[in-house]
C-alpha positions as CSV (number, residue, x, y, z in Angstrom):
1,X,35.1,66.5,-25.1
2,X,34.3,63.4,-23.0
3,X,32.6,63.9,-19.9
4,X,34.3,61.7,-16.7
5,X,32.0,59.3,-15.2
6,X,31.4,61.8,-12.1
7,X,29.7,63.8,-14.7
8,X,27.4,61.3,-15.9
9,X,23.6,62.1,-15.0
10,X,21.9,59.7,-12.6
11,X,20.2,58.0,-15.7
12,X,23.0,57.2,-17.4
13,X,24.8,55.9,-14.3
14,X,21.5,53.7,-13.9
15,X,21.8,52.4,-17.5
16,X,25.6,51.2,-17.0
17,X,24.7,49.7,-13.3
18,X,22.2,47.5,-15.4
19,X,24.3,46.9,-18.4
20,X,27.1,45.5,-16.0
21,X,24.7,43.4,-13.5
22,X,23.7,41.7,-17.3
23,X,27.4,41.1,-18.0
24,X,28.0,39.4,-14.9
25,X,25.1,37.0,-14.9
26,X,25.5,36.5,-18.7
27,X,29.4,35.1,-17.6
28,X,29.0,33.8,-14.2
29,X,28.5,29.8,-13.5
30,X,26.5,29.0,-10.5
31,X,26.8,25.6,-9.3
32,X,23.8,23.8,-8.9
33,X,23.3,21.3,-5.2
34,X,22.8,17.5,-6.2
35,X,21.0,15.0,-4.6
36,X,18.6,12.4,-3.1
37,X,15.1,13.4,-2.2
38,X,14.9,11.5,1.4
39,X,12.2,11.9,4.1
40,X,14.9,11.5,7.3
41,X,13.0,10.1,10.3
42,X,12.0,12.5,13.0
43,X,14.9,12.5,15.8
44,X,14.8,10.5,18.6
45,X,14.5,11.2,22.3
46,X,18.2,10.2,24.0
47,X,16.5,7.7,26.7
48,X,15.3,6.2,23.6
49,X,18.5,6.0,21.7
50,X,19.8,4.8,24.7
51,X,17.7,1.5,24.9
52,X,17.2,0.4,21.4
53,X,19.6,-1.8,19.8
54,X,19.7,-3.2,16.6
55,X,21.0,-7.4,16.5
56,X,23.6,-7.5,14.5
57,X,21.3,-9.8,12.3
58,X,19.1,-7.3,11.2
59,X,22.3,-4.9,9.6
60,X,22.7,-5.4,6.3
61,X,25.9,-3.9,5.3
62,X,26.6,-2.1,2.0
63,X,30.3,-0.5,1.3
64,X,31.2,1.5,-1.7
65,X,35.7,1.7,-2.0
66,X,37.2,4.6,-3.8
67,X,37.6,2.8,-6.9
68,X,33.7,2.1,-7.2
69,X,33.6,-1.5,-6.0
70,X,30.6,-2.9,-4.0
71,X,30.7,-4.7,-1.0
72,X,27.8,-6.5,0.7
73,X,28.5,-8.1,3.7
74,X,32.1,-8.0,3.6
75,X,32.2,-9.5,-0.1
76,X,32.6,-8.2,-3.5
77,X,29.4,-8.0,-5.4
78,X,27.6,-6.7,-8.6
79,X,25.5,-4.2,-8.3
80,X,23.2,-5.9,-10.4
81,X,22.0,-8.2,-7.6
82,X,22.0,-5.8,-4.9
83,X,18.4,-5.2,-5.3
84,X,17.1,-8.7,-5.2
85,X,19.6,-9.6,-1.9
86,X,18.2,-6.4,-0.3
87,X,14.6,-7.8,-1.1
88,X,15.8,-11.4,0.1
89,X,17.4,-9.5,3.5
90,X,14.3,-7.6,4.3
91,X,11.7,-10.2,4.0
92,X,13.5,-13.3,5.2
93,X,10.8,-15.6,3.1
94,X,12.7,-18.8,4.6
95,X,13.4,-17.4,8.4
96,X,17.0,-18.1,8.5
97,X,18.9,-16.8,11.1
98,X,21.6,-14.7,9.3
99,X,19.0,-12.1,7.6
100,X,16.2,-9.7,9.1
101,X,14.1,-10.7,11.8
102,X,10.5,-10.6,11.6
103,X,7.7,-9.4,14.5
104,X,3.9,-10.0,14.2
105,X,2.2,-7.0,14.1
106,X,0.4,-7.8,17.3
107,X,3.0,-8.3,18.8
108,X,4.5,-5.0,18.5
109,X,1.4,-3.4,19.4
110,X,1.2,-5.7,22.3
111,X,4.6,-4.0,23.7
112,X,3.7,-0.4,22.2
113,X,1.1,-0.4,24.6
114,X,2.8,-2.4,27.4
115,X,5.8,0.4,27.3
116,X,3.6,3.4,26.7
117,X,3.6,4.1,23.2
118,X,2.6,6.8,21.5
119,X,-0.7,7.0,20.5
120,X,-0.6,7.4,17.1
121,X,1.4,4.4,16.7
122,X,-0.9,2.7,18.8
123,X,-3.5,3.4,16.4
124,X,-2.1,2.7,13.3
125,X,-0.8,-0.8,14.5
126,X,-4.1,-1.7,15.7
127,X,-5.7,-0.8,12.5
128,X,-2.8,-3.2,10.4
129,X,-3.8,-5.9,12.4
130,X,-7.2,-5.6,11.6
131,X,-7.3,-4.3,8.2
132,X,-4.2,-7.0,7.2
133,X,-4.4,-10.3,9.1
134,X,-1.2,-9.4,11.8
135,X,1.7,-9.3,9.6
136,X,5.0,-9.6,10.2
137,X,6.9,-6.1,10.2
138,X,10.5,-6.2,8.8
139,X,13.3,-5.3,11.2
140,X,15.9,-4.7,8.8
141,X,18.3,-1.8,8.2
142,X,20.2,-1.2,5.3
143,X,23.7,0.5,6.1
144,X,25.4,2.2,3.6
145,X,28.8,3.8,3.5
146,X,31.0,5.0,0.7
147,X,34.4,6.2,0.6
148,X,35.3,9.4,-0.3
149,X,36.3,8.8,-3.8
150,X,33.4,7.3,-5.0
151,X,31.8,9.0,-8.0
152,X,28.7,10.6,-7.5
153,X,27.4,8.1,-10.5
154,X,28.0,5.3,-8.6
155,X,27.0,6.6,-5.0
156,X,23.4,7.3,-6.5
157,X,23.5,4.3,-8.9
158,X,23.4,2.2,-5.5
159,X,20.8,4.2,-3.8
160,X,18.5,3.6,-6.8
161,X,19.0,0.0,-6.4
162,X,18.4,0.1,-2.4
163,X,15.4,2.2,-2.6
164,X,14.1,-0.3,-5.8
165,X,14.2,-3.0,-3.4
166,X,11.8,-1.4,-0.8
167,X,9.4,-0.4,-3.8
168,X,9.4,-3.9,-5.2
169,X,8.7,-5.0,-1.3
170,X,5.7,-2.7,-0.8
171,X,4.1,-3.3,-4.2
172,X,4.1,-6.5,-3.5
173,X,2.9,-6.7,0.0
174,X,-0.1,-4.0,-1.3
175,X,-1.2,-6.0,-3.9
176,X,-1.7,-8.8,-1.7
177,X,-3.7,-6.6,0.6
178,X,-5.4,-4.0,-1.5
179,X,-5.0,-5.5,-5.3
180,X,-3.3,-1.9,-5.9
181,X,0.5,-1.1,-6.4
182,X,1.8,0.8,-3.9
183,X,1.0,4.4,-5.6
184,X,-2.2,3.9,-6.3
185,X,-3.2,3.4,-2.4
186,X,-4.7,6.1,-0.6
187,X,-3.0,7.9,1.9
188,X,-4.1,5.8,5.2
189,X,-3.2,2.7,3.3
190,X,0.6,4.0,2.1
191,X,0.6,4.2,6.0
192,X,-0.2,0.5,6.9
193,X,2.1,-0.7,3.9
194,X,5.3,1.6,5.8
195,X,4.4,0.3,9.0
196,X,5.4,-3.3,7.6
197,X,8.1,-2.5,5.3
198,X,9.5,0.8,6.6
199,X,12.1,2.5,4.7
200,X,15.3,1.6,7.2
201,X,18.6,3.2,5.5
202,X,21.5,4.2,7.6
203,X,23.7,6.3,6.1
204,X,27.6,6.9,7.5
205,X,29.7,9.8,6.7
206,X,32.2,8.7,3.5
207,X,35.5,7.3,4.8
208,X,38.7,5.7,3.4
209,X,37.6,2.1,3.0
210,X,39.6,-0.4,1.1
């Protein structure tokens, strides 16, 4: 006669409890989160966020529509010359007024301490300027927006070709200074080379764009 499961000893019960917690993992899917490894910059005091503004100059605007078409400032593009037009926006070789501007590194220590800077940026700008010749530090800032129907592919497709354009950018700029790729610098170095060519990428939340 079978025995009801009420009759069951406690090791049986024990042996069904784990036959069924393998069934379920066996035939459940877990999703697995997607993404962009991406250091975000620490947050900002509000008096701070209050008082700087970015000229309208030193935006360089990238817009991904629902049917995976890039936009860079205002104008269909490839995606295939995104990253040299994000090198050309950033360093501004000729100084022309429509791309990044550009501020000697002196300078901006020069104000750092004037408006009481903190120290450890103090520090680290006085150290370019004498370790690099006073440079001039990028003001640039990529924005990037996508709409809501973009495929992922595409979304992370652009990134890759953003991000490529800053790595380009600091290899460069360290193997003038150090004769090393960007990598291979020591820590204290990497420092110097993002205080010239910092990794600006706003990001908006995805919206209908057209």
């Amino acid at each position: 006669m079978a025995k009801k499961v009420g009759d069951l000893n406690a090791s049986s019960q024990a042996d069904i409890a784990f036959l069924l917690l393998i069934f379920f993992l066996v035939t459940t899917s877990m999703n697995v989160d997607q993404g962009l490894y991406r250091q975000l910059p620490p947050p900002q005091d509000k008096e701070q966020q209050n008082t700087d503004k970015v000229n309208e100059r030193n935006i360089f605007i990238v817009l991904i529509n629902k049917d995976n078409q890039l936009a860079i400032e205002g104008e269909l593009a490839d995606i295939n010359s995104l990253t040299s037009r994000t090198i050309e926006f950033i360093t501004n070789p000729r100084d022309k007024a429509d791309l990044a501007e550009k501020v000697k590194a002196s300078k901006k220590l020069e104000d750092a301490m004037k408006n009481g800077g903190k120290e450890d940026e103090v520090k680290a700008l006085r150290r370019l300027v004498e370790q690099c010749g006073d440079p001039e530090i990028t003001k640039g800032v990529v924005s990037l927006q996508n709409d809501r129907g973009t495929s992922y592919e595409t979304y992370i497709a652009v990134q890759n070709a953003i991000v490529a354009a800053y790595n380009i950018t600091r290899d460069k700029f360290s193997q003038e200074q150090f004769g090393k790729v960007y990598d291979d610098l020591s820590s204290d170095e990497q420092k110097l080379v993002k205080l010239v060519i910092p990794l600006n990428i706003s990001e908006a939340e995805p919206r209908s764009i057209k």
